[in-house]
C-alpha positions in Angstrom: 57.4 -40.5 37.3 53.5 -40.5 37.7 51.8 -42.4 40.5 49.1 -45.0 39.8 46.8 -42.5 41.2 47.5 -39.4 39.5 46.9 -41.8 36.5 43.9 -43.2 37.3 42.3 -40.2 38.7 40.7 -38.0 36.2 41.7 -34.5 35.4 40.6 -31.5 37.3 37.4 -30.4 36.2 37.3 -26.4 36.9 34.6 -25.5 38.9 31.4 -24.0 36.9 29.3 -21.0 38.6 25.9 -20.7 38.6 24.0 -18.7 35.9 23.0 -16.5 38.2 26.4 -15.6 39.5 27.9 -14.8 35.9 24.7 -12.8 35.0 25.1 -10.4 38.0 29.1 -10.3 37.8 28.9 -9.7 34.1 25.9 -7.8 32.9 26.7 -4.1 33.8 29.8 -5.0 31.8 28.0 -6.6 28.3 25.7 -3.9 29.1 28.4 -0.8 28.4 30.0 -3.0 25.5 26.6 -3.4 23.6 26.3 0.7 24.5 29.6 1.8 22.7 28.8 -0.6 19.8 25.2 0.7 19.4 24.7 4.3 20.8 21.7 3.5 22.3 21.0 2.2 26.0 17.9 1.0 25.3 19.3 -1.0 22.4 22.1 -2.0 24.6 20.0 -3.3 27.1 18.1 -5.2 24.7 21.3 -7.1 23.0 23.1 -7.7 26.4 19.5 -9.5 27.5 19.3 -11.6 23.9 22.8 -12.3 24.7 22.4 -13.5 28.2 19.3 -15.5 27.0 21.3 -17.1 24.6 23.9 -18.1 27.1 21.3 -19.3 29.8 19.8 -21.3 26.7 23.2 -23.4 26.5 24.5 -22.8 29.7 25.5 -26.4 30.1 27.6 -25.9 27.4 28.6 -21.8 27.8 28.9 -22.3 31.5 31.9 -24.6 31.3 34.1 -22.5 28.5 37.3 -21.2 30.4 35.9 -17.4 30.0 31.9 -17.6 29.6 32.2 -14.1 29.5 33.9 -14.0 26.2 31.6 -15.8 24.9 29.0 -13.5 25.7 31.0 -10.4 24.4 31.3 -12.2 21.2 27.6 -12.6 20.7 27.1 -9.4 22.0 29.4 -8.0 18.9 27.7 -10.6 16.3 24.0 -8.7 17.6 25.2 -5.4 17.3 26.5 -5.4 13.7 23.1 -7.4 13.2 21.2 -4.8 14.7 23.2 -1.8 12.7 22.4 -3.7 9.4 18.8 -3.8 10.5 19.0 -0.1 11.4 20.2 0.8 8.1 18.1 -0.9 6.2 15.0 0.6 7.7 17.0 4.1 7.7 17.2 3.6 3.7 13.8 2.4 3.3 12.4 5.2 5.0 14.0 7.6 2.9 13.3 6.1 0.3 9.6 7.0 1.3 9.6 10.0 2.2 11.6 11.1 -0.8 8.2 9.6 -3.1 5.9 11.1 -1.1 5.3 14.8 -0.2 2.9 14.6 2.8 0.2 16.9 2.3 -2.6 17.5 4.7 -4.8 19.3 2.3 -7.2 22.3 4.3 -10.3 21.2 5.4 -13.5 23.6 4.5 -15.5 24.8 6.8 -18.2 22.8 6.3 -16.0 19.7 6.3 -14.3 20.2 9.9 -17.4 20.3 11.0 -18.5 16.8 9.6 -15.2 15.4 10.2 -15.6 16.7 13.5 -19.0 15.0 14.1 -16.9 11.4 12.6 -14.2 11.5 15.4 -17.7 12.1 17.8 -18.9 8.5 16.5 -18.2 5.1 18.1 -14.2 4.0 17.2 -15.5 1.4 14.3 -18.4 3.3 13.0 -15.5 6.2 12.1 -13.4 4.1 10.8 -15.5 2.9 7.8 -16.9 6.2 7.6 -13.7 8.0 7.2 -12.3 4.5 4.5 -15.6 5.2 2.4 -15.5 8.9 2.0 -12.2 10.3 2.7 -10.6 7.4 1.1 -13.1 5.9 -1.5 -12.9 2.4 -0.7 -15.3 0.2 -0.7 -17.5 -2.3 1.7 -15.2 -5.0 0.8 -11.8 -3.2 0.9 -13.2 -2.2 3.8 -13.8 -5.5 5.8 -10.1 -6.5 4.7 -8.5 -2.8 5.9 -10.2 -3.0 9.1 -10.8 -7.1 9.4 -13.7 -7.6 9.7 -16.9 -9.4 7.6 -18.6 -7.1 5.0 -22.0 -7.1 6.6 -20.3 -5.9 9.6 -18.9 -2.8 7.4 -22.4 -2.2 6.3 -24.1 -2.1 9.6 -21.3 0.7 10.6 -21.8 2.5 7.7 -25.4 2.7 8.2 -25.5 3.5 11.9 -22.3 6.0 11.3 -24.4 8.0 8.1 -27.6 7.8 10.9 -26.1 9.4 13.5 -24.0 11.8 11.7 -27.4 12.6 9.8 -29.2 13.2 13.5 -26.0 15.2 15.0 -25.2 17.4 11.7 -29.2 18.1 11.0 -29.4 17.1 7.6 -31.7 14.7 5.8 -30.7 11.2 5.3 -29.7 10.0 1.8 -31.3 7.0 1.1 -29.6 5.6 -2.0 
């Protein structure tokens, strides 16, 4: 038979360790899971800490399961199939790509290298908009969205960039 006591007292509650504590005891553990699932240490690494997160997140919750650590392990899992799906997907959309497009670096005259040569010499944003207008035909608008930036801003680049380029390549300016 039961005492009054052991009726009245309230169950053992099991002892719950400090965040800290489980991370060090289990990371180097989660960490070699996550690495068998995915491959990759640096992708390991990065689902053990998303894990981990998660659990410090809810650790008032996580931190009083029998085995927190099987909880982690389990999310650990759920990321990696997550992160293999993801991994696919941009696997298949890349090939998808590159089986479209056949990059070609066309060859470059003489006379071009040189001018192209003289864009990479001009401020960052001044051969930007020169290279969008001429190598790519867009214009002052498309321009200002591509690059962000108002349309008046594009014009005073193109401007300075077709001055200096004038100056450094010794040719007249065209003023249309």
């Amino acid at each position: 038979m039961w005492s009054v006591e052991e009726l009245t007292d309230p169950p053992a509650v099991r002892a719950v360790e400090t965040f800290d504590t489980f991370y060090r005891k289990e990371f180097a553990a989660v960490v070699g899971l996550a690495y068998v699932l995915s491959g990759n240490r640096w992708v390991a690494e990065d689902l053990a800490q998303e894990a981990f997160l998660v659990a410090h997140r809810e650790w008032e919750r996580v931190g009083a399961y029998e085995d927190p650590g099987t909880w982690v392990r389990r999310v650990v899992t759920n990321l990696s199939v997550s992160a293999f799906r993801r991994h696919t997907i941009e696997a298949k959309a890349l090939a998808r790509l590159a089986l479209r497009q056949l990059w070609i670096v066309p060859d470059l005259e003489p006379s071009d290298e040189r001018f192209w040569r003289a864009v990479r010499s001009l401020p960052r944003r001044q051969g930007q908009v020169i290279a969008l207008h001429y190598l790519d035909d867009r214009s002052v608008a498309e321009i200002a969205d591509v690059l962000e930036m108002a349309p008046g801003t594009v014009k005073k680049h193109l401007h300075d960039g077709r001055r200096t380029l004038a100056q450094v390549l010794e040719v007249e300016e065209d003023r249309s």
